[in-house]
C-alpha positions in Angstrom: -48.4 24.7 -1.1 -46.1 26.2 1.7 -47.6 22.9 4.2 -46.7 20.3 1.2 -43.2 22.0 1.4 -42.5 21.3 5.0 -44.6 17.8 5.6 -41.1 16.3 5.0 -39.5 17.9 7.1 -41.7 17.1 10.2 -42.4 13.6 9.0 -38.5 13.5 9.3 -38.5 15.2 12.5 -40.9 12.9 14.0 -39.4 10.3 12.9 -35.8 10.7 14.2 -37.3 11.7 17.5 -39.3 8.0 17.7 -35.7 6.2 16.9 -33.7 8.7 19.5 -36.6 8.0 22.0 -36.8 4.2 21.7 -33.2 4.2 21.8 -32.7 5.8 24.6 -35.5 4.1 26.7 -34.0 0.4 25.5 -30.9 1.2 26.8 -31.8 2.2 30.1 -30.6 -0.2 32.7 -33.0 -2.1 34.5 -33.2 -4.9 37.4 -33.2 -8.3 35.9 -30.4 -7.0 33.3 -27.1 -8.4 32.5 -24.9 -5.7 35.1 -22.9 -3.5 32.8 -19.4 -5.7 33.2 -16.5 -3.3 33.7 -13.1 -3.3 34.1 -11.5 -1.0 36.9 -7.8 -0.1 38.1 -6.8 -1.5 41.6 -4.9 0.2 44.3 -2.0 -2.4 43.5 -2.1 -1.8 39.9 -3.7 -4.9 38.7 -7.1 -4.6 36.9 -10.3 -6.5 38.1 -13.6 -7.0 36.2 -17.5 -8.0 36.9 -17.0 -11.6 35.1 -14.7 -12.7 37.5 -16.9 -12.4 40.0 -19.5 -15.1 38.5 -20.6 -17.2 41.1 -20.8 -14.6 43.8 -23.1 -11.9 44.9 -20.9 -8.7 43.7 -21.7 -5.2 45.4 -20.4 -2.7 43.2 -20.1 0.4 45.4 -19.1 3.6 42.9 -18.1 6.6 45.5 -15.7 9.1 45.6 -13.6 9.5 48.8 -14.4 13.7 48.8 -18.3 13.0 48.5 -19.5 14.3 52.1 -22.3 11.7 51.6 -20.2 8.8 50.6 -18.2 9.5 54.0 -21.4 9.8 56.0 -23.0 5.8 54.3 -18.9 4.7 54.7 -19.6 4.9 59.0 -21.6 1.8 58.5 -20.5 -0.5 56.2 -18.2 -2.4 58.3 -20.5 -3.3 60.8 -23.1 -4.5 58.1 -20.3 -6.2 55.6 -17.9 -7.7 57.8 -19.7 -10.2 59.1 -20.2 -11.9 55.4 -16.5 -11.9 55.1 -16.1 -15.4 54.5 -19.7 -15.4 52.5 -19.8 -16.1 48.5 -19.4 -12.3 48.6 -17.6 -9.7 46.6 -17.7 -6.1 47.6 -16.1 -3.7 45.6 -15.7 -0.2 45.5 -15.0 1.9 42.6 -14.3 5.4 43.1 -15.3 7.6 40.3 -11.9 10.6 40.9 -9.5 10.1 38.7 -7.3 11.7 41.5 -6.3 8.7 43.9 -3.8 10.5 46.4 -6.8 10.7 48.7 -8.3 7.6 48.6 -5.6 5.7 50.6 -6.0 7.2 53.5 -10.0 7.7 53.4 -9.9 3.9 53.5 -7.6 3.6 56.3 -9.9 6.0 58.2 -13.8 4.6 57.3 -12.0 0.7 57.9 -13.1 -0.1 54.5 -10.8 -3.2 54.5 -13.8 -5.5 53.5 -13.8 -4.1 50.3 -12.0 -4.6 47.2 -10.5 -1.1 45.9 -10.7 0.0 42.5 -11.0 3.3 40.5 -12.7 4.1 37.6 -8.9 5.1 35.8 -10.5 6.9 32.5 -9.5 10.5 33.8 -13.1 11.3 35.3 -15.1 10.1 32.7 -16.4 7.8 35.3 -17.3 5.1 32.8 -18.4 2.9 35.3 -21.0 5.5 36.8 -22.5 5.6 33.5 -22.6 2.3 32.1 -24.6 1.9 36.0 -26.9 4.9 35.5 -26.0 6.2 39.1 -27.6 9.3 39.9 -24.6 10.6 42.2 -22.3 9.1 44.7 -22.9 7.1 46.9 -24.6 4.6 44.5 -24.7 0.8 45.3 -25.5 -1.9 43.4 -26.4 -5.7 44.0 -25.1 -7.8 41.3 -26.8 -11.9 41.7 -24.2 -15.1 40.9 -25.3 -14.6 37.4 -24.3 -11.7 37.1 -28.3 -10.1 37.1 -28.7 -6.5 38.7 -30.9 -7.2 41.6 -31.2 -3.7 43.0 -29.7 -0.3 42.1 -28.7 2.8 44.4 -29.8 0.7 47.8 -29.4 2.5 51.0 -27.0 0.6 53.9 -30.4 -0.3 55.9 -31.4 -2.5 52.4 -27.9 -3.6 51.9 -28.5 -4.7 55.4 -31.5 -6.4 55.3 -30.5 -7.3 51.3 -27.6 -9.3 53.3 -29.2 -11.1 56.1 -31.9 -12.5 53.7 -29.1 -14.2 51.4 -26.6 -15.0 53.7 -28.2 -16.4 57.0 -25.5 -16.1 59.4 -25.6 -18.4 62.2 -26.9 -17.9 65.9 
């Protein structure tokens, strides 16, 4: 009689665990998705989304400017981006610190004037970092003129080679 008493309550258990579990795997991010659209603060106090980027390739760079690593993948992106400056090309970095008295300067020091700069402004929640499942900081993304994820948390050498496949530059 006892195992008639508690059936219910493992049918029930099972149950909820199927829903959390297909839940959770349908929402996890995946290339060929829609890219989570966002909106971010700038450094000049405007705001800037993903839509209004449609049209271009959009790197969406989340970092934070005390990351040891970030600083370390920051040494090379102006040799590999600058030269797709005037490319259908949007690269934009979001750092995830809610804290921005540092940034400023880190960008004046890596010579990230390719990019555009933007913070995730939802005091460290780092919404942006979640809706694009990064695993950490650095995390880079490549977002198609569709708006399409077409690869998540790349290294610089696949940005690299990510860039000179789609934007031939000439001899």
């Amino acid at each position: 009689m006892k195992r008639l008493k508690t059936f219910p309550s493992i049918l029930f258990s099972s149950l909820l665990f199927l829903t959390l579990t297909s839940f959770i795997s349908a929402s996890q991010l995946l290339v060929g998705d829609k890219a989570p659209d966002f909106t971010v603060a700038t450094l000049t106090g405007d705001s800037i989304s993903l839509h209004q980027y449609k049209g271009s390739v959009v790197i969406v760079h989340l970092w934070s400017p005390t990351c040891p690593h970030c600083r370390e993948s920051n040494k090379t992106l102006p040799e590999i981006v600058t030269p797709y400056k005037n490319s259908k090309l949007a690269y934009i970095m979001i750092a995830i610190d809610s804290d921005t008295s540092t940034l400023r300067p880190v960008i004046k020091e890596d010579k990230l004037n390719f990019a555009i700069h933007a913070y995730d402004p939802y005091d460290g929640a780092a919404k942006t970092m979640l809706a694009y499942e990064a695993p950490g900081t650095p995390s880079i993304n490549i977002v198609d003129e569709k708006g399409n994820l077409v690869a998540t948390n790349v290294t610089s050498a696949q940005l690299k080679k990510y860039l000179k496949k789609h934007f031939p530059l000439p001899h």
